[in-house]
Backbone as CSV, one residue per row, in Angstrom:
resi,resn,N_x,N_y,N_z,CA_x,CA_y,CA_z,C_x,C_y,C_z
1,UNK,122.616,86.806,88.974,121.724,86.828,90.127,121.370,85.415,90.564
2,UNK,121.105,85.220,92.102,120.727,84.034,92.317,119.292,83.497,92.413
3,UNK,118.577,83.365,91.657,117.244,82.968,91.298,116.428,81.534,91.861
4,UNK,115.423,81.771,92.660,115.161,80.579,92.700,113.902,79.906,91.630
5,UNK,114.283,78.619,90.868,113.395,78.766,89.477,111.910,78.585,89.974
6,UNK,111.487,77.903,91.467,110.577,77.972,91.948,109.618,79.166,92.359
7,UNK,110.375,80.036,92.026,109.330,81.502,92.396,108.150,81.659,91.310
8,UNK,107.234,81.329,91.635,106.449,82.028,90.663,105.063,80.650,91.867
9,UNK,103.834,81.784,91.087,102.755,81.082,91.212,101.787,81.009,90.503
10,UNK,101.167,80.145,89.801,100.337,79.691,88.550,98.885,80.278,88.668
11,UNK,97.966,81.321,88.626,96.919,80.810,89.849,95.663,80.034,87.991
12,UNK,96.257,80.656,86.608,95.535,79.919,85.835,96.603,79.533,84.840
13,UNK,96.660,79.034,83.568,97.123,78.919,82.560,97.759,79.861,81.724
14,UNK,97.259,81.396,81.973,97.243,82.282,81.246,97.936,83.695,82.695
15,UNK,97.890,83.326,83.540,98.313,84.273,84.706,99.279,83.286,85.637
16,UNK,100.516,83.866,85.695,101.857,83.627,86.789,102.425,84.675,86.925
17,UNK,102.890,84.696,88.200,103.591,85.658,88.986,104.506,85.343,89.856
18,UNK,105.373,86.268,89.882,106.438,85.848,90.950,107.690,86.423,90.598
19,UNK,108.815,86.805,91.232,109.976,87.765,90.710,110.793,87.064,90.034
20,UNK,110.775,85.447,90.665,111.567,84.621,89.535,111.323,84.253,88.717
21,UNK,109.461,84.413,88.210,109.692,83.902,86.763,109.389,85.023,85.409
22,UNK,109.442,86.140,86.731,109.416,87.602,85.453,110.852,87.425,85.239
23,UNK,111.904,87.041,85.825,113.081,87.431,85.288,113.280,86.334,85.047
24,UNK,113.195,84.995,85.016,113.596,84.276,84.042,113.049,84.191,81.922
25,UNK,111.729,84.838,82.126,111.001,84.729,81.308,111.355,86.379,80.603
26,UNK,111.667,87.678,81.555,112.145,88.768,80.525,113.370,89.028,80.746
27,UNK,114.291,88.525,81.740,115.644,89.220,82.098,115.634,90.070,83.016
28,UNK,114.295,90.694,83.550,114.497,91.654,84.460,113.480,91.607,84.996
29,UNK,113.056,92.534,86.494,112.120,92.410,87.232,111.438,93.769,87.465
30,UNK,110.481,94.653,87.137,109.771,95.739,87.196,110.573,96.858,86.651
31,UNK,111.596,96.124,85.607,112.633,97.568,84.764,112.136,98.688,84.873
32,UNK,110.852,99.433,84.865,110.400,100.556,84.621,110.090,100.895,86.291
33,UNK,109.960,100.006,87.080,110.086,100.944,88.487,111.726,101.097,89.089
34,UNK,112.434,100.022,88.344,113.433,100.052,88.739,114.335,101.681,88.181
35,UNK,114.183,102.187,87.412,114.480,102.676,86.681,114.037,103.937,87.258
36,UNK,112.798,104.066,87.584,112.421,105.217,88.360,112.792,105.443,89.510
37,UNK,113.304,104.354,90.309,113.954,104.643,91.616,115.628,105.376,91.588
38,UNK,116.294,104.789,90.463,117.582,105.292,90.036,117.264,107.134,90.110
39,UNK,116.197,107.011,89.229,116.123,108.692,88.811,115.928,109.516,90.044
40,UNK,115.312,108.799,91.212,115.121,109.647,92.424,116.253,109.658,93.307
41,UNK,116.988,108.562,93.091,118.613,108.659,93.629,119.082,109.739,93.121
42,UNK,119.274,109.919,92.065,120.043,110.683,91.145,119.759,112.193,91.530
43,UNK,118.638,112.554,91.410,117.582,113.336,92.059,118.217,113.791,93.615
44,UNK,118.281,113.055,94.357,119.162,113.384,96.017,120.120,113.754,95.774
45,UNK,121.459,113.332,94.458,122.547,113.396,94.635,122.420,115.020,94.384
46,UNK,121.801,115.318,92.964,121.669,116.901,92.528,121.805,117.883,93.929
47,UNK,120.584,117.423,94.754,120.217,118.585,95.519,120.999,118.501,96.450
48,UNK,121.136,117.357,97.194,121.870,117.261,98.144,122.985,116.626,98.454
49,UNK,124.013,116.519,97.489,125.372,116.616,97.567,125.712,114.642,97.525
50,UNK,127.046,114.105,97.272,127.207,112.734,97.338,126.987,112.075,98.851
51,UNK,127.195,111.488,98.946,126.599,110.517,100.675,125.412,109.720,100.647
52,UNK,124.197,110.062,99.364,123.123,109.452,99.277,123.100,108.056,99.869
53,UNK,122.329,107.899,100.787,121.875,106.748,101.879,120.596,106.037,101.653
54,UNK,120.205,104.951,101.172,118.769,103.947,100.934,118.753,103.165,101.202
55,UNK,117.122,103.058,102.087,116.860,101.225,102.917,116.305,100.906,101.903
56,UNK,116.290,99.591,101.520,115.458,98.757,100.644,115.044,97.619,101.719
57,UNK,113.486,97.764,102.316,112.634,97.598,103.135,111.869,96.156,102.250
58,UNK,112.361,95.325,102.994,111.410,93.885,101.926,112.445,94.048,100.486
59,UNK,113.315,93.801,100.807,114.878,93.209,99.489,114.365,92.375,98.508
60,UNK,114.307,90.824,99.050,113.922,90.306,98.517,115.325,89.202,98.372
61,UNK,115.402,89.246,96.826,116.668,88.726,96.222,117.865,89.652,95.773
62,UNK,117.132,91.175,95.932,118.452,92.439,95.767,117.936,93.077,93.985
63,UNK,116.652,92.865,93.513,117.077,93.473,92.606,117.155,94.715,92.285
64,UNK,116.121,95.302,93.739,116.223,97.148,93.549,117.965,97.411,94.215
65,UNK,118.399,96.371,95.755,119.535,96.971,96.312,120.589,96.853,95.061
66,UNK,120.638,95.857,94.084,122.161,95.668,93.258,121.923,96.852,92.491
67,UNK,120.630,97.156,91.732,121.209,98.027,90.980,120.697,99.615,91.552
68,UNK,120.635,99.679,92.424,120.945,101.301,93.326,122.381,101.114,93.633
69,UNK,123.321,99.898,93.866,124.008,99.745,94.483,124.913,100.129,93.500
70,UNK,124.544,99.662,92.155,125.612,99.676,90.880,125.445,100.940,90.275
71,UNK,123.925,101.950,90.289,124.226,103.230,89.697,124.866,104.340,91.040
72,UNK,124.636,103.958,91.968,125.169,104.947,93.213,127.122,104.351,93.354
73,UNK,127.921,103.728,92.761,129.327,103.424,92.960,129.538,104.807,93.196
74,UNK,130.573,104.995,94.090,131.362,106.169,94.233,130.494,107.659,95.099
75,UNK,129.711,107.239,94.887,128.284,108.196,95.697,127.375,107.928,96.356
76,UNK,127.256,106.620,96.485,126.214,106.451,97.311,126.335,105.047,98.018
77,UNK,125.380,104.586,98.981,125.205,103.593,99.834,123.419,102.753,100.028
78,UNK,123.378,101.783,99.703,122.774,101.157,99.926,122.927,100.244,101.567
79,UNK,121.654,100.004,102.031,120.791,99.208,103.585,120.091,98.702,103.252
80,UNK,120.052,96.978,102.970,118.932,95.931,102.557,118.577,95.078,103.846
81,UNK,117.092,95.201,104.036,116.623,94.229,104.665,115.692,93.298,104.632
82,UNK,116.027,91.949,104.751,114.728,90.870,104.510,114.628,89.723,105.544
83,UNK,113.140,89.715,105.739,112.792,88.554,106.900,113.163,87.326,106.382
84,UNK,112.944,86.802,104.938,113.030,85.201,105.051,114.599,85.029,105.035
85,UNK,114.669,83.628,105.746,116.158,83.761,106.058,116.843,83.013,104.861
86,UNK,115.773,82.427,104.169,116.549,81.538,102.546,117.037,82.369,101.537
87,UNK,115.404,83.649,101.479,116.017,84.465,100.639,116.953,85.462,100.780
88,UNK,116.881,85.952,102.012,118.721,86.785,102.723,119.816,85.895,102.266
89,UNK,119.966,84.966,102.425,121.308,83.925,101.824,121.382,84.567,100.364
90,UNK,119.954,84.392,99.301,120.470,85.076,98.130,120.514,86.417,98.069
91,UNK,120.344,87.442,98.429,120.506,88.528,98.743,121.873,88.843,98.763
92,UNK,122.675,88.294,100.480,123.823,88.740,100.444,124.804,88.164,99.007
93,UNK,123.987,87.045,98.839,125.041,86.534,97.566,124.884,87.237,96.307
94,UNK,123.738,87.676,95.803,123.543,88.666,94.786,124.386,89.950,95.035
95,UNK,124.502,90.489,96.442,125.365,91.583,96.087,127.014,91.650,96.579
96,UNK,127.860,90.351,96.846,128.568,89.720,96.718,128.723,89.309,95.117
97,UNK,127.881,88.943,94.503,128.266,88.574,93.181,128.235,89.397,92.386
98,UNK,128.137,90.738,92.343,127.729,91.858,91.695,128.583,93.115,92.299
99,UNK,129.592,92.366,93.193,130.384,93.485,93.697,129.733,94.956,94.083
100,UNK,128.791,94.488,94.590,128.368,95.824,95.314,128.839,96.055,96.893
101,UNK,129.989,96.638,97.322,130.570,97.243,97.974,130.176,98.086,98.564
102,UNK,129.360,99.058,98.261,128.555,99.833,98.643,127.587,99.657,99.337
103,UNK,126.664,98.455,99.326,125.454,97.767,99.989,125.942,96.684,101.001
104,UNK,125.023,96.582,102.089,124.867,96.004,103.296,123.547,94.882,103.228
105,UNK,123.305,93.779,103.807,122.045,93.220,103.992,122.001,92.574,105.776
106,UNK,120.728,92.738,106.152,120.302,92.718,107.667,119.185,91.519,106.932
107,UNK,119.041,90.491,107.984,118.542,89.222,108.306,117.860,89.868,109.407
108,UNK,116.448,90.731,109.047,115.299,91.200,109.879,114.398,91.814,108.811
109,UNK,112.880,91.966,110.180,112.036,92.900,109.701,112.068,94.163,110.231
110,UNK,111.577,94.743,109.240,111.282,95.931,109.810,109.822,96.553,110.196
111,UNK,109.676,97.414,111.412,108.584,96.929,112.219,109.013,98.287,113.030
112,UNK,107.547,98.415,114.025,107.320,99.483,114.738,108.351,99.610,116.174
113,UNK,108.758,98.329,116.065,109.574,98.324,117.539,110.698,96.927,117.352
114,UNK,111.826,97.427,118.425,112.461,96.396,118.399,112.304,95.132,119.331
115,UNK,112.165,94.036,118.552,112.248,92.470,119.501,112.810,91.420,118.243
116,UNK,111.201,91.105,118.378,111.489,89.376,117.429,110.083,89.386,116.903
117,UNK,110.123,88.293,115.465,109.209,87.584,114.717,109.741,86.257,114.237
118,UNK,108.822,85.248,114.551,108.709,84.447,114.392,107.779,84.307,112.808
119,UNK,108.652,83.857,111.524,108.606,84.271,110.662,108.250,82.421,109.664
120,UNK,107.204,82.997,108.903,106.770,81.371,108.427,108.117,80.698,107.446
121,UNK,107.847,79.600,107.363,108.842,78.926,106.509,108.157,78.027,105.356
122,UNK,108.132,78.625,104.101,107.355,78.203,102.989,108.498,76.930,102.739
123,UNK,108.150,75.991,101.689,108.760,75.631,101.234,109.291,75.498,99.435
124,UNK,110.836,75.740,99.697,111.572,76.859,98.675,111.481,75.999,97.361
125,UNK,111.276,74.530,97.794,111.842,73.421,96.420,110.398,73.096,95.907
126,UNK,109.390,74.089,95.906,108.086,73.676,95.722,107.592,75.356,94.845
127,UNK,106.460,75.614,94.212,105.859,76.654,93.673,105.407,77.633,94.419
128,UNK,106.082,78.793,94.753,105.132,79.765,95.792,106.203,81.072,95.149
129,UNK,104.985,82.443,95.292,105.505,83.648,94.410,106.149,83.666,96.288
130,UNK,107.561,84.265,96.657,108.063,84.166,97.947,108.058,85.168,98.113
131,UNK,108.517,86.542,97.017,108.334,87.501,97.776,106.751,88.449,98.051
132,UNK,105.754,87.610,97.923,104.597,87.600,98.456,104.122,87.167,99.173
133,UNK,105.003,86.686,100.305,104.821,85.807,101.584,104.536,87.242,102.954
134,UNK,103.082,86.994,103.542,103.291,87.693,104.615,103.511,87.175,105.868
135,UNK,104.386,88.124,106.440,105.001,87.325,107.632,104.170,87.245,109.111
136,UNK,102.890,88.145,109.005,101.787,87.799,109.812,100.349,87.376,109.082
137,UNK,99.683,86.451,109.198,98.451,86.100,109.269,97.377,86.841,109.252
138,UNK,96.835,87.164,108.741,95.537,88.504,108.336,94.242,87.658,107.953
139,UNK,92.733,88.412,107.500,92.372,87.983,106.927,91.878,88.388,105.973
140,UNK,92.045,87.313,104.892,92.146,87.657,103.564,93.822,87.582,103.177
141,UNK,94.797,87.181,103.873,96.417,86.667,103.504,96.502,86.103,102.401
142,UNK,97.070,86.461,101.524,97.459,85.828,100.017,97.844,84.534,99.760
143,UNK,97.280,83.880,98.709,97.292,82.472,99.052,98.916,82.678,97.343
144,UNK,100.449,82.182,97.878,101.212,82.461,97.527,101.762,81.353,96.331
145,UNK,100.686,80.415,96.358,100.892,79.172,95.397,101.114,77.526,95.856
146,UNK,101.385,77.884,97.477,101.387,76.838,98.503,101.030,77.498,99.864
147,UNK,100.053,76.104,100.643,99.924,76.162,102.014,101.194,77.205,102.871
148,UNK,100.972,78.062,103.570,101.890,78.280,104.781,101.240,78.399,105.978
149,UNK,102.020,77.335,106.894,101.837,77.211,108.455,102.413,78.124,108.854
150,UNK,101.317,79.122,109.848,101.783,80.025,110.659,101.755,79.631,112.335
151,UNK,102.255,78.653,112.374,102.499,77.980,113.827,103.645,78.132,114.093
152,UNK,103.815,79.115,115.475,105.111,79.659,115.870,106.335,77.943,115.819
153,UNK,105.820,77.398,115.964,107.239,75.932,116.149,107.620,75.672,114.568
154,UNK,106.717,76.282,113.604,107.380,75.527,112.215,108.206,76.686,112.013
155,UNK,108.288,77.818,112.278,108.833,79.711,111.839,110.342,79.319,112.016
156,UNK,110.944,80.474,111.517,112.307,80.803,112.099,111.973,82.523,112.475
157,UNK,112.753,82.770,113.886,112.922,83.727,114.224,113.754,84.733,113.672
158,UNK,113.472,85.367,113.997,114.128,87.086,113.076,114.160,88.143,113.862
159,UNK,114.834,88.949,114.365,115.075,90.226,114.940,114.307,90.905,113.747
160,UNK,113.611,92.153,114.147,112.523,93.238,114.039,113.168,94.660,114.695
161,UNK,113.013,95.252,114.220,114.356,96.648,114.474,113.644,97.900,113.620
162,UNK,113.383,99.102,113.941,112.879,100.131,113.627,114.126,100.990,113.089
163,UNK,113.486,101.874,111.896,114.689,102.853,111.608,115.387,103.321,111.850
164,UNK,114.213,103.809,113.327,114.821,104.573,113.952,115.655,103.945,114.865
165,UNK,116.166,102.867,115.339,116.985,102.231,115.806,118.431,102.173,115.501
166,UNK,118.273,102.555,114.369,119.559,102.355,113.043,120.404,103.629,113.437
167,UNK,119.957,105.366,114.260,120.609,105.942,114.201,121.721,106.654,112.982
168,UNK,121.133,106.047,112.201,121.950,106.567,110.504,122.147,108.407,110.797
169,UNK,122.860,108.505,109.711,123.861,110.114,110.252,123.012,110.745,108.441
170,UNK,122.229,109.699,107.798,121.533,110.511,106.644,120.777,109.411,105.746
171,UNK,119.767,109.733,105.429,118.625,108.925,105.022,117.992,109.776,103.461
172,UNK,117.946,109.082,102.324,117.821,110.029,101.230,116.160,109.118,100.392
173,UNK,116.632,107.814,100.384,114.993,106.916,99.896,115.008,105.915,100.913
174,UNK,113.434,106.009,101.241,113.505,104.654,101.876,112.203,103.527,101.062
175,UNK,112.668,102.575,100.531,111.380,101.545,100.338,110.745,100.871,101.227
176,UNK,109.849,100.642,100.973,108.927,99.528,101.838,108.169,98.255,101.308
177,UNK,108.276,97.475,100.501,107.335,96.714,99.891,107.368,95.264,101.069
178,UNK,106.809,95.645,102.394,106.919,94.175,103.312,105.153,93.912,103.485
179,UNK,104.602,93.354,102.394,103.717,92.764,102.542,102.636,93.023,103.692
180,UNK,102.231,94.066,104.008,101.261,94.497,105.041,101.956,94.879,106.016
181,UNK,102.971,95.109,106.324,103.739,95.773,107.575,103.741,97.250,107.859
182,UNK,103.751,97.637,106.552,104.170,99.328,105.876,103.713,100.111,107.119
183,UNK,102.554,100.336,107.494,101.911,100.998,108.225,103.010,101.030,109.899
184,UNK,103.630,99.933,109.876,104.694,99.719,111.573,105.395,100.570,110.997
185,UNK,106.125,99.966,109.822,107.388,100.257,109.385,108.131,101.770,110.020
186,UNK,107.039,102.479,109.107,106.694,104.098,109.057,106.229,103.926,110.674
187,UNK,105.767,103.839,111.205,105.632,104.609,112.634,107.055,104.524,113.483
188,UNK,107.908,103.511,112.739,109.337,103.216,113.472,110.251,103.935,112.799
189,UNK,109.468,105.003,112.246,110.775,105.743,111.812,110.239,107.276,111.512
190,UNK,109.427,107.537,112.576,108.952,108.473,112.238,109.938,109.793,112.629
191,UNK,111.176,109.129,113.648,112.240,110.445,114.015,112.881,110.504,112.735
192,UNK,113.448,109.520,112.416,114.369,109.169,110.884,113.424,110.438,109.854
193,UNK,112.362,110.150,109.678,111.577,110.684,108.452,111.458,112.562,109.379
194,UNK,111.118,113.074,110.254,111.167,114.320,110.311,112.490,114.948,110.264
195,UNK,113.600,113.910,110.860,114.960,114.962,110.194,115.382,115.335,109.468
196,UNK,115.565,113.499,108.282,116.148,113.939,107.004,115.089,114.196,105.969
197,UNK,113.765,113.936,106.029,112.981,114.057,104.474,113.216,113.543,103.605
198,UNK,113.686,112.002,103.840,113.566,111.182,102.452,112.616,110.553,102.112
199,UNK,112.448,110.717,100.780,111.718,110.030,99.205,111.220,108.987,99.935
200,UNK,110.197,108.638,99.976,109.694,107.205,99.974,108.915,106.524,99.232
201,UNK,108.943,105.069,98.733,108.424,104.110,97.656,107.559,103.309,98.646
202,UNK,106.735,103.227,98.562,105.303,102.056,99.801,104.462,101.481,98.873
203,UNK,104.399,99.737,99.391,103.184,99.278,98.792,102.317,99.186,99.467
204,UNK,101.415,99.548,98.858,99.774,99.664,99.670,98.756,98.755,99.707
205,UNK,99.350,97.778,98.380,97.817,96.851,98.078,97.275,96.090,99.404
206,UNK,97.886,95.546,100.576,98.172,95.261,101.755,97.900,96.085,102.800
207,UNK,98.054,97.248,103.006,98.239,98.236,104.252,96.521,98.714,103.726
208,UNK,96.381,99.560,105.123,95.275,100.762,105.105,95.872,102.295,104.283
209,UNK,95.886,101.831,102.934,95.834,103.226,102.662,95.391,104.327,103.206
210,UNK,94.474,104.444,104.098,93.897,106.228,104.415,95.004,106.303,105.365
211,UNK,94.954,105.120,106.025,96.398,105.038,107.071,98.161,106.005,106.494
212,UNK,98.507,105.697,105.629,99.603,105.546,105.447,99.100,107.251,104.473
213,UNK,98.260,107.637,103.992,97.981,108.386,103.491,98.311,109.987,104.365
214,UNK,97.270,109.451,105.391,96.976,110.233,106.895,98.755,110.319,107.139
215,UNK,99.434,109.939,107.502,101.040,109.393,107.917,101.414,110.743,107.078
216,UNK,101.515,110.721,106.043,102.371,111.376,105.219,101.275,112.878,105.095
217,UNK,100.441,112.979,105.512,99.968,114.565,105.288,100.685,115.355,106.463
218,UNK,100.533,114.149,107.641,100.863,114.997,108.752,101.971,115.656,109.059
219,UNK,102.775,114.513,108.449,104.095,114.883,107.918,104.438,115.847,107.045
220,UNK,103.619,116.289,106.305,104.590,117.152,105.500,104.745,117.175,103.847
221,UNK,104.303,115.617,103.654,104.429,114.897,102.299,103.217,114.815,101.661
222,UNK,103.846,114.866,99.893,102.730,114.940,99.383,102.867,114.124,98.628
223,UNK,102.233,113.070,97.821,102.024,111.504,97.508,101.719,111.234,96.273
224,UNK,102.205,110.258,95.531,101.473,110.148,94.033,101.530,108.732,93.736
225,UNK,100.045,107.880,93.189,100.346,106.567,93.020,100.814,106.040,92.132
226,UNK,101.508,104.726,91.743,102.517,104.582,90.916,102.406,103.204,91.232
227,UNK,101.612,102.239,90.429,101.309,101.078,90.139,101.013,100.554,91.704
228,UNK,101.377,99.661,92.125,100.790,98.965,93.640,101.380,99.645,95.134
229,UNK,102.301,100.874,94.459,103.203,101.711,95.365,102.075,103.386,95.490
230,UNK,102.731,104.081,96.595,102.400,105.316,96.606,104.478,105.985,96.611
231,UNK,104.296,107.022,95.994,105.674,107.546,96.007,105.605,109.145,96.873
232,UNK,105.839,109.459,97.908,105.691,110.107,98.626,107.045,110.934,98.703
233,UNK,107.032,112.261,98.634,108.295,113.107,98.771,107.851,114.364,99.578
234,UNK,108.850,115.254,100.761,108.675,115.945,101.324,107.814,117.152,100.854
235,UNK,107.195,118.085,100.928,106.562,119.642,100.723,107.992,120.272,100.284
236,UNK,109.198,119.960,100.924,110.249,120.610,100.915,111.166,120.260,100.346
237,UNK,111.282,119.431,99.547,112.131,118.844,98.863,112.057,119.257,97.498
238,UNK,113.268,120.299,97.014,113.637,120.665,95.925,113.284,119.651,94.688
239,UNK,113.099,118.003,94.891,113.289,117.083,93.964,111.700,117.095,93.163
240,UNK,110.818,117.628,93.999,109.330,117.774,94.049,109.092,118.172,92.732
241,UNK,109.727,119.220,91.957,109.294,119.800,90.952,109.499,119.185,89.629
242,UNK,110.266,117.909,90.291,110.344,116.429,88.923,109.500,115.947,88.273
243,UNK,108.221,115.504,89.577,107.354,114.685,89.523,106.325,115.027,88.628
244,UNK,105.612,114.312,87.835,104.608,114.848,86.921,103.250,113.367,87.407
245,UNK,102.175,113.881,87.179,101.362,112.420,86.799,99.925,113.282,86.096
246,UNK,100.613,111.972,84.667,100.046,112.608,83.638,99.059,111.248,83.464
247,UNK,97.668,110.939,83.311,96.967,110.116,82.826,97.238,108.822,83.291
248,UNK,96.955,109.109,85.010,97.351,108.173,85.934,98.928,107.534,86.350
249,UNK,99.860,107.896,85.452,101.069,107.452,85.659,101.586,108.666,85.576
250,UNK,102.914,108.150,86.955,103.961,109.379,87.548,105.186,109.099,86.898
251,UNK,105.473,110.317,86.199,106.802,110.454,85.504,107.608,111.315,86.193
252,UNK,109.166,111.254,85.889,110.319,111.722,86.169,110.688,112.744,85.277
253,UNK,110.944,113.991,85.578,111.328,115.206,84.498,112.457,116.291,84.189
């Protein structure tokens, strides 16, 4: 994988974070969610036959797309997308280097509508957790381990494109972990989500939960939390009768 050793952010002596220095420091990056996302792949293939189709919404560096990409060979397809344009370079190269054939990566956000974002530019040769960078300005925005200027002249631009834009012919998981966006994301794909009824993974620590909560009743879905994510699956989805959550944590069965 292509790692940058700068990912991480210190905020004491005793607390760092960041995707590059969990995996430099264990070898891997959220193994146990990773692991649970496989099982809900696996899960689509049962019920609903090989073709299984997944966006991975906020990529990153690829470590959920490589290895969906590497347990779905022969059955399935991976759709990665990420705003920063340094870390898309490692992205496509992670799944280039990992021969994943199966997976695609898009140099955008994903968002309620299609145009443009003008997207900050941290700097990469310095300490900042990156994939905790939000790409709009809030308040209360996460302070990521370094200053970021959100002045449209320092940004690089990025095409912004809705799911539903994508026209896909089948949709089985979709993730979302884009740093406070979640709430667009999902309204840009709200045709995508009433046809096919796929699985979805959302982080919330960022969004209006009652928001995204509200989203998925209306819909149809019924929700279970699962560390900084909500895992949301159709009323109708055969895969439903997997899910367990036993003493705050959701297991696979």
């Amino acid at each position: 994988m292509i790692i940058n050793r700068n990912d991480y952010n210190a905020t004491s002596a005793n607390s760092v974070y960041g995707l590059g220095h969990q995996i430099f420091s264990k070898s891997s990056f959220d193994a146990s969610e990773v692991d649970f996302m496989l099982g809900l792949l696996s899960l689509r293939r049962q019920y609903f036959g090989d073709g299984v189709f997944a966006i991975d919404g906020g990529a990153n560096v690829g470590v959920h797309s490589v290895e969906w990409a590497r347990h779905m060979y022969g059955w399935g397809q991976v759709l990665s997308f990420e705003a920063q344009e340094v870390v898309y370079y490692a992205l496509a190269g992670n799944i280039v280097l990992n021969n994943c054939l199966n997976a695609r990566a898009k140099l955008a956000a994903l968002s309620e509508s299609v145009g443009e974002l003008t997207v900050p530019r941290p700097d990469y040769f310095a300490s900042g957790s990156f994939g905790s960078l939000e790409l709009r300005k809030r308040v209360g925005t996460e302070f990521i381990g370094q200053p970021i200027s959100y002045d449209q002249s320092s940004g690089v631009t990025v095409p912004t494109i809705t799911i539903d834009s994508l026209n896909v012919e089948r949709v089985d998981l979709i993730k979302l972990d884009i740093e406070g966006m979640e709430i667009e994301a999902l309204r840009g794909a709200v045709e995508t989500i009433l046809k096919f009824k796929p699985m979805i993974s959302i982080e919330v620590i960022k969004s209006d939960q009652e928001k995204i909560k509200r989203f998925f009743t209306e819909l149809g879905y019924q929700y279970f939390p699962a560390g900084l994510n909500l895992i949301a699956v159709h009323s109708a989805d055969p895969s439903l009768q997997h899910l367990s959550l036993r003493d705050g944590t959701l297991y696979l069965r």
